[in-house]
C-alpha positions in Angstrom: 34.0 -29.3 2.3 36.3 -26.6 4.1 34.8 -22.9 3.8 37.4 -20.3 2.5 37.0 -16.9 3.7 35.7 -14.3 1.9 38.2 -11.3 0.8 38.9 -8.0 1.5 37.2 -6.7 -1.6 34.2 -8.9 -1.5 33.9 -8.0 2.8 33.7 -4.3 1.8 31.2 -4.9 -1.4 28.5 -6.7 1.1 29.2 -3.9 3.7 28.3 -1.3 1.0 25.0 -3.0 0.1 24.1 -3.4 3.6 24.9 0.4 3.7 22.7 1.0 0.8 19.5 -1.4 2.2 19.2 0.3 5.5 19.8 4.0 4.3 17.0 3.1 1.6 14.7 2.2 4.2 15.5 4.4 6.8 14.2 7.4 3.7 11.5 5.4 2.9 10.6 5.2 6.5 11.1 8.8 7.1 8.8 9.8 3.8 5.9 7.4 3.9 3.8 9.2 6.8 1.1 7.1 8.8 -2.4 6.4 7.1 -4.8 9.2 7.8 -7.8 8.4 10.0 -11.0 9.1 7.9 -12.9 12.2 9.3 -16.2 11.0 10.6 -19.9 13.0 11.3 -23.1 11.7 12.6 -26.0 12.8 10.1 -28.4 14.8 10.0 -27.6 17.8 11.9 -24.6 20.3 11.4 -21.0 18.6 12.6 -17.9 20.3 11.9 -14.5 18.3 10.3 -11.2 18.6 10.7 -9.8 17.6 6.5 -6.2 17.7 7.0 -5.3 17.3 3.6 -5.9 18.7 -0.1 -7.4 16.1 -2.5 -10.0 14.0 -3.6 -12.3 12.3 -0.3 -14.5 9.7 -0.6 -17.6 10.0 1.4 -18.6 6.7 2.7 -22.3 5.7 5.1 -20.5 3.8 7.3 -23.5 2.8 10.1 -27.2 3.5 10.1 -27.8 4.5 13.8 -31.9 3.4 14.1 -33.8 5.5 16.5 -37.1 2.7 16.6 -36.2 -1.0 16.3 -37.8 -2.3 12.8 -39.1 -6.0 12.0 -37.1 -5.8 8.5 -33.4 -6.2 8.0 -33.4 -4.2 5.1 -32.0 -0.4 6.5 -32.5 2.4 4.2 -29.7 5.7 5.6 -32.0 8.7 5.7 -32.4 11.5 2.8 -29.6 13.8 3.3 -29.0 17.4 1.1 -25.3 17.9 2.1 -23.5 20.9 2.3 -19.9 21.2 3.1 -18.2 25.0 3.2 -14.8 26.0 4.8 -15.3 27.8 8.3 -13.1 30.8 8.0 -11.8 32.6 11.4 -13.6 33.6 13.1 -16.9 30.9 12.7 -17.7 32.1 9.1 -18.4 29.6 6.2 -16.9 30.3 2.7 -17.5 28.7 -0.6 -20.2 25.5 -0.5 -18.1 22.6 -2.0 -20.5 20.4 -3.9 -20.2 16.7 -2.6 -20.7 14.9 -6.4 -22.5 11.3 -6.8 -20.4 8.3 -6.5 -18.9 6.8 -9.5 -16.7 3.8 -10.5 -13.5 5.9 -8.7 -14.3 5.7 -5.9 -15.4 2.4 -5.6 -12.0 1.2 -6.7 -10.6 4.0 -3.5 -13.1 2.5 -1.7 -11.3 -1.1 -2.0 -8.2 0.8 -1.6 -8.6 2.4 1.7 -10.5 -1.0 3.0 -13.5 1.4 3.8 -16.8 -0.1 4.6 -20.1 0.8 4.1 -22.4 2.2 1.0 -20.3 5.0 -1.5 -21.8 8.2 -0.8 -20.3 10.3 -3.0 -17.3 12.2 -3.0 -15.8 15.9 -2.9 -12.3 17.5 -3.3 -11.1 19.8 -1.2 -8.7 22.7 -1.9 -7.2 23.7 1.3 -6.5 21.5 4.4 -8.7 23.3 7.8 -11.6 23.4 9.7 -15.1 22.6 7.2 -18.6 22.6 8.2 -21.2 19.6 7.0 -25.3 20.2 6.7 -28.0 18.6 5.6 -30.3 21.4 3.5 -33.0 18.7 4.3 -33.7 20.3 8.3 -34.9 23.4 6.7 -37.5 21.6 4.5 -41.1 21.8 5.5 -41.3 17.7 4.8 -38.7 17.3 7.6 -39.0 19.6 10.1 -39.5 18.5 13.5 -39.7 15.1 12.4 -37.6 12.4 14.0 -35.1 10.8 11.8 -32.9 8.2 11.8 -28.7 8.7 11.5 -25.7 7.8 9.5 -22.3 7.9 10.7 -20.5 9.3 7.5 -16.7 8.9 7.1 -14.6 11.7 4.5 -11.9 8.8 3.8 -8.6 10.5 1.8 -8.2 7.9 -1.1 -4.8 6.8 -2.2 -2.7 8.9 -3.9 -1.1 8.1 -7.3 2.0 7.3 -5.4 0.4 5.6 -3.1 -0.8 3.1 -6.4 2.8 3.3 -7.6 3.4 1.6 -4.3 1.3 -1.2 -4.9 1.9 -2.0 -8.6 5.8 -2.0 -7.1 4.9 -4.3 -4.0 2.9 -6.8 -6.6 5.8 -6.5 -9.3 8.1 -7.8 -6.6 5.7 -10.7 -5.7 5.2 -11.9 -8.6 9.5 -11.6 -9.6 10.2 -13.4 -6.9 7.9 -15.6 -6.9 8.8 -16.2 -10.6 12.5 -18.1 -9.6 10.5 -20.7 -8.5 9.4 -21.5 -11.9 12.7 -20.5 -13.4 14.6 -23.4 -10.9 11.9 -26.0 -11.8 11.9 -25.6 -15.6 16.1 -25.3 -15.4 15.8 -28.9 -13.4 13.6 -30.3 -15.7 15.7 -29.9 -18.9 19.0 -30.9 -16.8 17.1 -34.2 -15.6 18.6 -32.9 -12.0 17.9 -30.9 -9.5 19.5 -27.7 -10.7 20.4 -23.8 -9.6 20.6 -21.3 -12.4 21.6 -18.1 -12.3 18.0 -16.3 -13.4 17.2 -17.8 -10.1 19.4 -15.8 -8.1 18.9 -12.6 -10.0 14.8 -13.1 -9.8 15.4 -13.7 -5.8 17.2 -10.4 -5.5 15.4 -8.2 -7.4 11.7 -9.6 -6.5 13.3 -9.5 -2.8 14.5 -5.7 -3.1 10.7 -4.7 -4.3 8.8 -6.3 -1.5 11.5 -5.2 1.1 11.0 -1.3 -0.5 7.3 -1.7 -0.4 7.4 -3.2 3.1 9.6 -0.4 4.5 7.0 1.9 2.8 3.9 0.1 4.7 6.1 0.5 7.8 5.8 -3.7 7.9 8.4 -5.0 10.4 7.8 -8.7 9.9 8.4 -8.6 6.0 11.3 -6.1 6.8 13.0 -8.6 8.8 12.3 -11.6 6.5 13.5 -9.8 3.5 16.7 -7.6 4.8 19.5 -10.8 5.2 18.4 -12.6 2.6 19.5 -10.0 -0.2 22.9 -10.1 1.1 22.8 -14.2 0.6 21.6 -13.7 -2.9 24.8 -11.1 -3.9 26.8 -13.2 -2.3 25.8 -16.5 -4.8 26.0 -14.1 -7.7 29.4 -12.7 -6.9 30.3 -16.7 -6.4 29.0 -17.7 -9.4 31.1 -14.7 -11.1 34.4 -15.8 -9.7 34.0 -19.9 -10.8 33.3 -18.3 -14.1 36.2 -16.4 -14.3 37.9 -19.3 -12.8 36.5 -21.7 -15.9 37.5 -19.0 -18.1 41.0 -19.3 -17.0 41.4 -22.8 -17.0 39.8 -22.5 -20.6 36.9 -24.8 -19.3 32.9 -24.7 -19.6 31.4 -23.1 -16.9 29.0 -24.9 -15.2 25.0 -24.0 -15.0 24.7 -24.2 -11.2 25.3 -26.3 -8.3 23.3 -29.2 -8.0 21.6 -28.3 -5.1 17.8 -27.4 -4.0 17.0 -23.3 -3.5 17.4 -21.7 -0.3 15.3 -18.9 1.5 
């Protein structure tokens, strides 16, 4: 079967949506910003943190540093009063921000994130700078000059509710393209042959366009390589399909479902 070249107008059409796939990424790529590494103080004792952004931080006990080897495995973080305030030029602390219990929130950040360790609590923050963290406990006559153990603490920035738009976009996209597969089986199935349909090729593109957005987004080269030449094959089947039906049209035929074939990529 001889292959007949492609026109002029269907050349400049893929050339455009080539255009359009790497300008999309390359914004993407310029707005999505690297993860922030969490902010992290060894406790008890007064540590000062750099919060370089505005928002909602989950405080996470990350490691219990013990000072005398113990028999149990069971290890209990020590008793801490926290107090976080904004160190204001030169050296002075403002406003005490209350670090509130942990709820249900930040459990689900938690996952988010991938932080590890026990939920501490969590505290927003109005202004990105320079913040001191205290335990209230070292000025307590119970604890004074008493040797405690440590807990490394990490102020983890949650995602953002674009950052969950993100996700519900990357999953939407899974589970579209992922869908054709169903789509081609149950079209085969009622044609007693192994059978293309066109929902395939629409699901394909559009389940392909999501996970390549949400791949650009997580800066993900492999899945951005997988998923770049492949929407170009899917246009071109759907721009195929449209000329044999205009083709049938003309010739006053049927036109078919699909070509008999099994999927590609």
């Amino acid at each position: 079967m001889s292959l007949r070249r492609p026109s002029l107008r269907s050349t400049l059409t893929m050339l455009l949506i080539s255009a359009g796939i790497l300008l999309g990424i390359a914004l993407i790529f310029r707005g999505a910003g690297a993860p922030v590494e969490p902010a992290r103080a060894v406790m008890p004792g007064a540590v000062d943190l750099e919060l370089s952004q505005p928002g909602r931080y989950v405080v996470l006990s990350e490691q219990v540093i013990v000072r005398r080897a113990t028999k149990s495995d069971d290890v209990v973080a020590p008793d801490l009063d926290l107090e976080l305030t904004r160190l204001v030029p030169p050296n002075i602390r403002g406003a005490e921000m209350e670090i509130q219990p942990a709820g249900w929130l930040d459990w689900a950040y938690k996952v988010l994130v991938r932080g590890r360790g026990h939920t501490f609590g969590h505290v927003h923050v109005d202004q990105p700078g320079a913040y001191r963290l205290y335990d209230r406990n070292m000025e307590k006559p119970e604890f004074r000059g008493k040797s405690r153990d440590s807990v490394v603490l990490a102020f983890t920035r949650p995602a953002s509710p674009g950052r969950l738009l993100w996700l519900l976009l990357g999953f939407g996209g899974q589970i579209t393209f992922s869908a054709r597969f169903l789509v081609q089986w149950l079209a085969s199935e009622k044609a007693g042959r192994s059978t293309i349909p066109r929902a395939f090729w629409y699901l394909s593109l559009a389940g392909g366009l999501m996970i390549l957005a949400y791949a650009a987004y997580t800066r993900d080269p492999v899945f951005i390589a997988g998923y770049s030449p492949t929407a170009l094959i899917y246009v071109r089947n759907l721009v195929l399909l449209r000329r044999e039906d205009r083709s049938s049209a003309g010739a006053g035929g049927k036109p078919p479902a699909g070509p008999a074939e099994s999927p590609g990529p």
